[in-house]
C-alpha positions as CSV (number, residue, x, y, z in Angstrom):
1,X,-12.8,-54.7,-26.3
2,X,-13.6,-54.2,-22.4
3,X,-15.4,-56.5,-19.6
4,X,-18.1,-55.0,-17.5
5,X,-18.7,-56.1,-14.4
6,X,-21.8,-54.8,-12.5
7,X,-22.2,-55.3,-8.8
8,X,-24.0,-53.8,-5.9
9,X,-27.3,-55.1,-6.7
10,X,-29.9,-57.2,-4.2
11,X,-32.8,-56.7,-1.9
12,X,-33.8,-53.8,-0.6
13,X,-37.1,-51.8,0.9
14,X,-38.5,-49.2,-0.6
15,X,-38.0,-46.3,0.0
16,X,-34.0,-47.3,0.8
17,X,-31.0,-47.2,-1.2
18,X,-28.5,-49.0,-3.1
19,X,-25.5,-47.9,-5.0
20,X,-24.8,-50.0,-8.6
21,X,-21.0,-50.3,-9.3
22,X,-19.4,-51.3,-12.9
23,X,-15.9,-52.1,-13.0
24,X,-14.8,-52.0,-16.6
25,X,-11.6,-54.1,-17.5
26,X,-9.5,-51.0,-18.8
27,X,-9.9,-47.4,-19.1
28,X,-13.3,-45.8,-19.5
29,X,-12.1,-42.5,-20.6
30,X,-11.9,-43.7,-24.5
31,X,-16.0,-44.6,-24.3
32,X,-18.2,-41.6,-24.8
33,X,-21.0,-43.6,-23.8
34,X,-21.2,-45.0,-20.6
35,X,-24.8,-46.1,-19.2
36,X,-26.5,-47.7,-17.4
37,X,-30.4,-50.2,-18.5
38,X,-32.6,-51.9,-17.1
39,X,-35.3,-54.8,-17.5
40,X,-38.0,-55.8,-15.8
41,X,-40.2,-58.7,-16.3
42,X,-42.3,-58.7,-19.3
43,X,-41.2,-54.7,-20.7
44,X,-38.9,-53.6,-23.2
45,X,-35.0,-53.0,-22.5
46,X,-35.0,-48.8,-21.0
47,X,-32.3,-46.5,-20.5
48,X,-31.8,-45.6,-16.7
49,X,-29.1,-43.2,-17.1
50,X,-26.0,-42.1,-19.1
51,X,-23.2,-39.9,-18.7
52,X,-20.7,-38.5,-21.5
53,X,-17.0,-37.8,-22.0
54,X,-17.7,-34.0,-21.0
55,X,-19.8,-34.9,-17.9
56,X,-23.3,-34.9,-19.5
57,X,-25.9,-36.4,-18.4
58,X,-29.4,-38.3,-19.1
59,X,-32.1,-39.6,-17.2
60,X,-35.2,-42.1,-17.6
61,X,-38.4,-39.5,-16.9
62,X,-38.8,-42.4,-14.0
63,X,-35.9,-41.9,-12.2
64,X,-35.5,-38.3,-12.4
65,X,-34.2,-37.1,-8.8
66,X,-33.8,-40.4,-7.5
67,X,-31.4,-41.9,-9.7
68,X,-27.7,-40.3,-10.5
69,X,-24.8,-41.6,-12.6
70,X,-21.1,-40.8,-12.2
71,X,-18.3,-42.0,-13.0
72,X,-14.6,-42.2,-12.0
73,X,-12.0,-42.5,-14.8
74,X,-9.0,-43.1,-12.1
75,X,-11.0,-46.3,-11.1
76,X,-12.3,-47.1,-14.4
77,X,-15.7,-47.4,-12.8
78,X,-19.2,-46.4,-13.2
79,X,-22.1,-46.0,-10.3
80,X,-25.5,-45.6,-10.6
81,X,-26.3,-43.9,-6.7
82,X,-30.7,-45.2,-6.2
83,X,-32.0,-43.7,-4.0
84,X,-36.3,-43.7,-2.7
85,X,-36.8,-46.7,-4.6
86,X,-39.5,-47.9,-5.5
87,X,-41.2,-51.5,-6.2
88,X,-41.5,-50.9,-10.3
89,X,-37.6,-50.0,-10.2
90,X,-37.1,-54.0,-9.6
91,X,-35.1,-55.2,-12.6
92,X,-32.1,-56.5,-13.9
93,X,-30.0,-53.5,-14.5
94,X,-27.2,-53.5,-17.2
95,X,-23.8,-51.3,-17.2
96,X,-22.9,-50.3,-21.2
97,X,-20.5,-48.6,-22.9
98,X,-20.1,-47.3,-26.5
99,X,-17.4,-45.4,-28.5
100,X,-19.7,-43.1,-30.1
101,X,-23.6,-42.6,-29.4
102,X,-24.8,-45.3,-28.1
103,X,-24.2,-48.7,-26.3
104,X,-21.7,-51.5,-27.6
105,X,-20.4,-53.5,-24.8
106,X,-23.0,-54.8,-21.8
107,X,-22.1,-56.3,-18.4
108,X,-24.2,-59.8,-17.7
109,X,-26.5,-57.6,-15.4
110,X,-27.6,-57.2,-11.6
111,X,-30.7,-58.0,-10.0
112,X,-32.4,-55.4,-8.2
113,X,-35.2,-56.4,-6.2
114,X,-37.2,-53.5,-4.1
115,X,-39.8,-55.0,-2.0
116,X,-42.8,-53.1,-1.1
């Protein structure tokens, strides 16, 4: 079991910045899944991001050289750096974890607003 905590989230322009943090409760290093969702009003659930054990990573088509994932095992945390954002990135965005492929454990979300 693990706790995810997401912060960082809130109101910004577009075109600026935010950084999302996610604080897991104990190591990371055990998940080869780590990633990061999102949800805006009235669409499906989509995968922003994801990074694996070896340093891989994965990107939403829509976020593709605006969006990038790391992580830092030492802190047991997760960041998703946004950058040129853009009113249809406003969602709640999830942190996730998963042993194997694919998510198991989800944070309770952060509210990204970008107002245009």
């Amino acid at each position: 079991q693990v706790q995810l905590v997401e912060s960082g989230g809130g109101l910004v322009q577009a075109g600026g910045s935010l950084r999302l943090s996610c604080a897991a409760s104990r190591s990371i290093f055990s998940f080869n899944f780590l990633g990061w969702y999102r949800q805006a009003p009235e669409k499906q659930r989509e995968l922003v991001a994801a990074i694996r054990t070896g340093g891989t990573t994965n990107y939403a088509d829509s976020v593709k050289g605006r969006f990038t994932i790391t992580k830092d095992n030492a802190k047991n945390t997760v960041y998703l750096q946004m950058n040129s954002l853009k009113a249809e990135d406003t969602a709640v965005y999830y942190c996730s974890a998963g042993r194997l492929y694919s998510a198991e454990y989800w944070g309770q979300g952060t509210q990204v607003t970008v107002s245009s």
